[in-house]
N, C-alpha and C positions, 0 to 999 in steps of 0.2 A: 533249294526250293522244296517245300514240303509235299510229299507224295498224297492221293486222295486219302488213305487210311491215317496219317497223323492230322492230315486236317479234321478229319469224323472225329478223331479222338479227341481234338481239341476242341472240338465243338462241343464233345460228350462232358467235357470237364468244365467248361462253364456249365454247361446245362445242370450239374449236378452242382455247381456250386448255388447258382441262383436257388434252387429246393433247398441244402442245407440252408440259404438266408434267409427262405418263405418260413419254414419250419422254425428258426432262430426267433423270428419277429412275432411268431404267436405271442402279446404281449398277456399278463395275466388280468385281471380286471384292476388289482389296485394301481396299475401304470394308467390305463384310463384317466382311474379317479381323482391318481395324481393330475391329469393333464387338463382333465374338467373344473378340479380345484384351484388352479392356477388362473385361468378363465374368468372362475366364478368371484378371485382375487379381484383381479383386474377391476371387473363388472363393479363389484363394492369400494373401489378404490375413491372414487367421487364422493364418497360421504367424509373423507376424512379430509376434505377442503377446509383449509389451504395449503392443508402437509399431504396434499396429495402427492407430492411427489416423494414424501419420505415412505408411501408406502411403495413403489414400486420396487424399492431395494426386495425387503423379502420375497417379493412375486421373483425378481430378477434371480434370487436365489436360488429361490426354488425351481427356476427352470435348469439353473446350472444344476442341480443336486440331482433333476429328471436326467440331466444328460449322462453326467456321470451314473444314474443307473443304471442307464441304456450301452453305457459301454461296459460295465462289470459284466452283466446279462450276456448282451450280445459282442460284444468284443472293439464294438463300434458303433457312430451314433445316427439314426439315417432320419436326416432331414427331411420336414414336411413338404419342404418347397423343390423336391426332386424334380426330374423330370418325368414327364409317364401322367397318368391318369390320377396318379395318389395329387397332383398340384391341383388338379379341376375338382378336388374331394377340398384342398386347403382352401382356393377360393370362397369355393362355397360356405365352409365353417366360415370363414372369414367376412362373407357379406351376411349370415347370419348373425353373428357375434358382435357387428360393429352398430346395427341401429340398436342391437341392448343396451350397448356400452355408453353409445350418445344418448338414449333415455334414460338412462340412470345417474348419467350427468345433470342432463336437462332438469331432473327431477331433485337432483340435490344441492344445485347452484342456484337453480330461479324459483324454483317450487318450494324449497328447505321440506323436502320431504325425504323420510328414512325407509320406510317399509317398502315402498316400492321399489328402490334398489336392491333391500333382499330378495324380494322377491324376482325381479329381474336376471339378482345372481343364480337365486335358483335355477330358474329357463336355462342360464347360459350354460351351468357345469353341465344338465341334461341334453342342453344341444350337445357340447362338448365333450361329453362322454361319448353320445351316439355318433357325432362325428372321428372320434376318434378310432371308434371299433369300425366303421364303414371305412377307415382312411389302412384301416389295419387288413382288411378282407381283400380292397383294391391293390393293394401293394401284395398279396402271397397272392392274389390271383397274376399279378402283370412279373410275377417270379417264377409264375411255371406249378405254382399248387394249388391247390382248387381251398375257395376260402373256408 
């Protein structure tokens, strides 16, 4: 049975691992961009009806290629949908991101309209950038480092 002093220590070594993972996760801006690009993919995807589903290969790629740089970087890949406060950040982006998606649908299936799906992409990488550096702040804060 572990005495009080190896349990403080044990305590101390996650405590200390959580900060080297706050510190880890500082993402640089172009992971953002990546993450907003993928998004803004998505959003634009509806124009390219009736092959819209041949675009979601590349989007699908490209999150694989995000993931693999999230583990070269940080050694592993940490999921939007954890648990903690970072998922009430994912929600959010996510009921943000979904009436663009269905407007930009809306607008390129019944309307045959083009520009307001770029445009719509636009909004979403900017949602989704800024959701992604607020989803980045939340998680080094709920790690024990200040954002």
């Amino acid at each position: 049975m572990p005495n009080v002093a190896e349990a403080r220590d044990a305590l101390d070594q996650i405590d200390a691992s959580r900060a080297r993972l706050a510190l880890a996760a500082n993402c640089p801006p172009a992971r953002h961009l990546a993450f907003a690009g993928v998004m803004g993919a998505l959003v634009l995807s509806p124009l390219a009806h009736p092959y819209q589903l041949l675009t979601l290969v590349p989007i699908m790629l490209a999150v694989v290629l995000i993931i693999q740089w999230d583990r070269r970087r940080l050694g592993m890949f940490i999921n939007g949908y954890r648990r903690g406060k970072t998922r009430l950040v994912t929600a959010g982006l996510l009921l943000a991101i979904l009436p663009i998606y269905f407007a930009s649908a809306w607008l390129a299936y019944e309307a045959k309209l083009v520009w307001p799906s770029i445009l719509l992409a636009a909004i979403a990488m900017l949602v989704s950038y800024v959701g992604s550096t607020i989803w980045q702040r939340v998680f080094r804060r709920e790690m024990g480092l200040a954002a």
